[in-house]
C-alpha positions in Angstrom: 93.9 189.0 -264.9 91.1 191.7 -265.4 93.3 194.0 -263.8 96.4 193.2 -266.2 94.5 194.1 -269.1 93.0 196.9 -268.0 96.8 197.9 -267.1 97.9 196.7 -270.8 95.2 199.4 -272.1 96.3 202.2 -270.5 99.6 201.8 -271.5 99.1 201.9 -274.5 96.4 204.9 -274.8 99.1 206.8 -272.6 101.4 205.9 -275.3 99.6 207.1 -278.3 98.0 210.6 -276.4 101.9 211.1 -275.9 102.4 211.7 -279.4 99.6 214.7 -280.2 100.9 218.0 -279.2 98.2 218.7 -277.3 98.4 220.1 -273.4 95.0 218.5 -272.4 96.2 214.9 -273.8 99.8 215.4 -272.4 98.5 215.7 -268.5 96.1 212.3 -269.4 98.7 210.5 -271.2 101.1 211.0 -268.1 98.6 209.7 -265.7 97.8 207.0 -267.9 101.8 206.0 -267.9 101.3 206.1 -264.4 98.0 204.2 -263.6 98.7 201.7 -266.1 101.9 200.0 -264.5 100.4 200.5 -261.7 97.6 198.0 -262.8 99.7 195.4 -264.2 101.8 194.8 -260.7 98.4 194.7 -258.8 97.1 192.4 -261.2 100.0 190.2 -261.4 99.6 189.8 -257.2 96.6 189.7 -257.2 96.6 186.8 -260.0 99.4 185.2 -258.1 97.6 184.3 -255.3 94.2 182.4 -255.2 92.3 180.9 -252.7 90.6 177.6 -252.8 87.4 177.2 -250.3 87.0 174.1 -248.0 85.6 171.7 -249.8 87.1 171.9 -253.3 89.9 171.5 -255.2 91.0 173.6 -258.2 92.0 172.8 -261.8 94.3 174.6 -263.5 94.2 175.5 -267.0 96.7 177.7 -269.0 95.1 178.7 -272.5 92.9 175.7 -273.1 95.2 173.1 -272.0 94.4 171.7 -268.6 97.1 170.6 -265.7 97.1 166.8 -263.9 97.6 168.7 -260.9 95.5 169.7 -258.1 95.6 172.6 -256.1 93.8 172.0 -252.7 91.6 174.5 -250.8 93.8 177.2 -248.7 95.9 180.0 -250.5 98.0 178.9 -253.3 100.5 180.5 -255.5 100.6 180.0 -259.1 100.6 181.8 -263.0 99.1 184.9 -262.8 98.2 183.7 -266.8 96.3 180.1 -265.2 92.5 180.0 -264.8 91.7 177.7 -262.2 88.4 175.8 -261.9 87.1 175.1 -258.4 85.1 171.4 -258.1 83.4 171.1 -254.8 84.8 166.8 -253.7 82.0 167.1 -250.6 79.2 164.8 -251.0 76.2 165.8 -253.1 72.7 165.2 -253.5 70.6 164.5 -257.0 67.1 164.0 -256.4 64.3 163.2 -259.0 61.1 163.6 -257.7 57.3 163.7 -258.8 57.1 166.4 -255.6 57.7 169.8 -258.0 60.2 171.6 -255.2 61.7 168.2 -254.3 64.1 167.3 -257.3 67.1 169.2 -258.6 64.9 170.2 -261.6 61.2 171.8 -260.9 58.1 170.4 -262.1 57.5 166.3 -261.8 60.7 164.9 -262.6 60.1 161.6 -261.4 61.4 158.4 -263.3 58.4 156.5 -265.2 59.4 152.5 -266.2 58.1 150.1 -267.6 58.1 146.7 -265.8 58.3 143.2 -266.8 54.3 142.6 -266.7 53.8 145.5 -268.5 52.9 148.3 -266.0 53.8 151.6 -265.7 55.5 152.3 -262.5 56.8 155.5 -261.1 59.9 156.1 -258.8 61.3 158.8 -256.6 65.1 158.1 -256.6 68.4 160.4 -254.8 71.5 159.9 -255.7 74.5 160.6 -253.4 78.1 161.1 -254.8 80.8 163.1 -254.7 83.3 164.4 -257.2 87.1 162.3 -256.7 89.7 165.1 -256.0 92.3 163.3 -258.3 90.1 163.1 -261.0 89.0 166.6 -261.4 91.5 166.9 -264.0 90.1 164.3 -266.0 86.3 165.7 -265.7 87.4 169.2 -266.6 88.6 168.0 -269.5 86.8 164.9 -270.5 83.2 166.4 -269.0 83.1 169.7 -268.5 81.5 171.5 -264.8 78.5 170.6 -265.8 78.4 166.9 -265.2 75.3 166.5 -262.9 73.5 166.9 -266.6 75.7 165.3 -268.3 76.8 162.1 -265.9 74.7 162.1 -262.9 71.5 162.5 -264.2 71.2 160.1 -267.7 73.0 157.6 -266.1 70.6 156.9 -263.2 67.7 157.0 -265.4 69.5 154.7 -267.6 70.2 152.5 -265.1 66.7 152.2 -263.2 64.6 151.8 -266.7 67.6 148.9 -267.7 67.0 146.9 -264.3 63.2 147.4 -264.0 62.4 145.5 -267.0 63.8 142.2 -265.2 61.0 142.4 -262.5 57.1 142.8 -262.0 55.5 145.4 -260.5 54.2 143.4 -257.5 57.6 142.5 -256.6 59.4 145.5 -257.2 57.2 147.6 -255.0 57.3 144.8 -252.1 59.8 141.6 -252.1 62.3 142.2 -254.7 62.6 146.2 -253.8 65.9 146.2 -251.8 67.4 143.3 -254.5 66.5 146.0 -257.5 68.1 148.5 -254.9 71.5 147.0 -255.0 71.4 146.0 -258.7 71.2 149.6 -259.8 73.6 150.9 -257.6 76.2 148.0 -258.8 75.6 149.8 -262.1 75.9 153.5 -261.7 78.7 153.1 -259.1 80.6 151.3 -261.9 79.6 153.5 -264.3 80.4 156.6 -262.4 83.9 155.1 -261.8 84.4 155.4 -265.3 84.0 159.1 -265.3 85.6 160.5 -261.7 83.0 160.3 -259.8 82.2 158.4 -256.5 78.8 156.7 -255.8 77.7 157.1 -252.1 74.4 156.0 -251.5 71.3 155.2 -253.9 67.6 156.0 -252.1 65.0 154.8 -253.8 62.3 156.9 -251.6 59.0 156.0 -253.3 57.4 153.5 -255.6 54.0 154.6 -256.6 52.2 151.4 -258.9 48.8 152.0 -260.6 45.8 152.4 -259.0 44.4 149.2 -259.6 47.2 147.0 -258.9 47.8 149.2 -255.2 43.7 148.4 -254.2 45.1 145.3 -255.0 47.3 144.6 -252.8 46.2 146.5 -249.9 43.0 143.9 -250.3 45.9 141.2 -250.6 47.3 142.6 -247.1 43.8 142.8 -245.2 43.1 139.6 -246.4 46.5 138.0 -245.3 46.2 140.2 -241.8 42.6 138.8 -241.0 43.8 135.3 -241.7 46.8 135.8 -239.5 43.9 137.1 -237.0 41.7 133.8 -237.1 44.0 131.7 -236.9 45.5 133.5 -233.4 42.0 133.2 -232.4 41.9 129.6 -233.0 45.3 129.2 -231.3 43.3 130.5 -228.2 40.6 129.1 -228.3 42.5 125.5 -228.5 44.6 126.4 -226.0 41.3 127.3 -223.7 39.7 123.6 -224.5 42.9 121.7 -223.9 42.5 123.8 -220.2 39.4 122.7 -219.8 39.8 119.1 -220.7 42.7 119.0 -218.6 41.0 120.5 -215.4 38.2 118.2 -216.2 40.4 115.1 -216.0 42.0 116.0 -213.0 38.7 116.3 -211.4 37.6 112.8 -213.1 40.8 111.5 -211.6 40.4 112.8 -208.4 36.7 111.6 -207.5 37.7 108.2 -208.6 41.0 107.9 -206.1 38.3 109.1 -203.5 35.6 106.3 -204.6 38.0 103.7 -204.8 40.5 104.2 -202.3 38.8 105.3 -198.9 36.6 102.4 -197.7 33.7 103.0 -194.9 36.3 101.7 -191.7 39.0 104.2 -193.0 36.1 106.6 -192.8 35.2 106.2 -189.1 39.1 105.8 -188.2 39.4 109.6 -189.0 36.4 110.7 -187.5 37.1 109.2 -184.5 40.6 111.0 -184.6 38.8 114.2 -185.5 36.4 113.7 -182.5 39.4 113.1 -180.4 41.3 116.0 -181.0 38.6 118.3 -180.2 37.8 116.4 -177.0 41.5 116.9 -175.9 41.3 120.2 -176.8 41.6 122.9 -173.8 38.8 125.4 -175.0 36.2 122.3 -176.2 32.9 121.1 -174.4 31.9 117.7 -176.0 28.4 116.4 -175.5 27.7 112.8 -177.5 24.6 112.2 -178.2 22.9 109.6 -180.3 24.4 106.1 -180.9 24.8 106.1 -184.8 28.2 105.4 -186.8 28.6 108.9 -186.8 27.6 110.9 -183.5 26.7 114.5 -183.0 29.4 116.7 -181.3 28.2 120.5 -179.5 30.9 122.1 -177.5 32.8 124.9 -177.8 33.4 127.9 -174.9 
């Protein structure tokens, strides 16, 4: 289009140094007639032609009014008089952070809410989204290219500081976290709908609560932890006496079969037929001596 002008212009200056009788204007004007067609046919290709990257979609607009249609990325012909607007459609990232290089804006730009109890909480949040190819028409028009500011950004602040209020802090930054999690994204996803654009994912990456209330539940943990602690202990420790008693009353058990059920003739009827087996036995000596119940026996090779 630049070149077209350009073109345009020195057309006409060529057509006005044509009409001074003047040598030194007559040799420009000429070269002007020249360079100035010249101009408009390699701005017209040029403008003819125009290349989308991969990745985004162009919008075309033809003196303010904006087309419904798409041009996808490639080469594309169209009006060398159109102005097209690229949108990149691949997924993008908005991240609000207290970290100052983190976030998509410098400096702490971290989300600050109040919660239901009345504490100040602070939250890290990254949005994931991406622009729909068939409504870049709508955003170019409705919107504007600048809708991370004017969309993306409000709307998830709105939507975290609406939901917060709904919950303490205790519970957002521990049991109700992943609950809050899906209630926000319900809301900017529907709201983002509205306007072209695609929700992907919502992170919430960090919670930070007051001092005070973190000491105290780290104190809450340690205290639930040693409990959990004891009472393994005291598992073991009445797993270990249930042993015991156990072994002991096998024992028990065991000394009273003997006392009760080997009598002093069932006694002497296996020592007898220990005594015999070793006199029978190749490689044993016996020698008896004494008369008692229960003789002495020395042998052996």
């Amino acid at each position: 289009m630049t070149l077209i002008i350009l073109g345009i212009l020195a057309f006409i200056i060529g057509s006005v140094l044509s009409r001074q009788v003047n040598p030194a204007t007559e040799k420009t004007s000429k070269l002007l007639y020249v360079v100035g067609p010249v101009l408009i046919i390699i701005g017209i290709l040029t403008s003819c032609f125009k290349t989308i990257e991969a990745g985004q979609v162009g919008v075309k607009s033809l003196f303010g009014k904006v087309n419904n249609e798409v041009i996808y990325s490639g080469l594309n012909f169209i009006n060398p008089l159109v102005e097209v607007t690229p949108f990149d459609v691949r997924t993008q990232t908005y991240t609000m952070s207290a970290a100052h290089e983190e976030g998509a804006q410098k400096g702490d730009d971290a989300i600050r809410i109040l919660t239901a109890d009345g504490l100040e909480v602070v939250i890290d949040l990254s949005v994931l989204f991406n622009v729909k190819s068939s409504e870049a028409p709508k955003i170019l028009q409705e919107i504007g290219t600048d809708y991370l500011d004017k969309i993306v950004r409000p709307v998830s602040r709105t939507a975290i500081r609406d939901n917060a209020v709904s919950y303490d802090a205790v519970a957002l930054y521990s049991s109700k976290r992943d609950e809050f999690q899906n209630k926000i994204f319900k809301t900017i996803e529907a709201s983002f709908a509205k306007r072209g654009l695609q929700l992907q994912q919502l992170l919430i990456r960090n919670i930070t609560l007051p001092a005070s209330v973190k000491a105290s539940i780290e104190s809450k943990i340690n205290a639930e932890q040693d409990a959990q602690k004891m009472t393994f202990v005291l598992q073991k420790e009445k797993q270990e006496a249930e042993r015991k008693r156990v072994e002991a009353q096998g024992i028990a058990d065991y000394q009273k079969i003997l006392s009760t059920g080997l009598s002093d003739k069932q006694l002497q009827y296996e020592s007898i037929k220990a005594q015999k087996e070793i006199a029978t036995s190749p490689n044993a000596k016996v020698i008896i001596m004494g008369g008692g119940k229960n003789p002495i026996i020395i042998g052996g090779n």
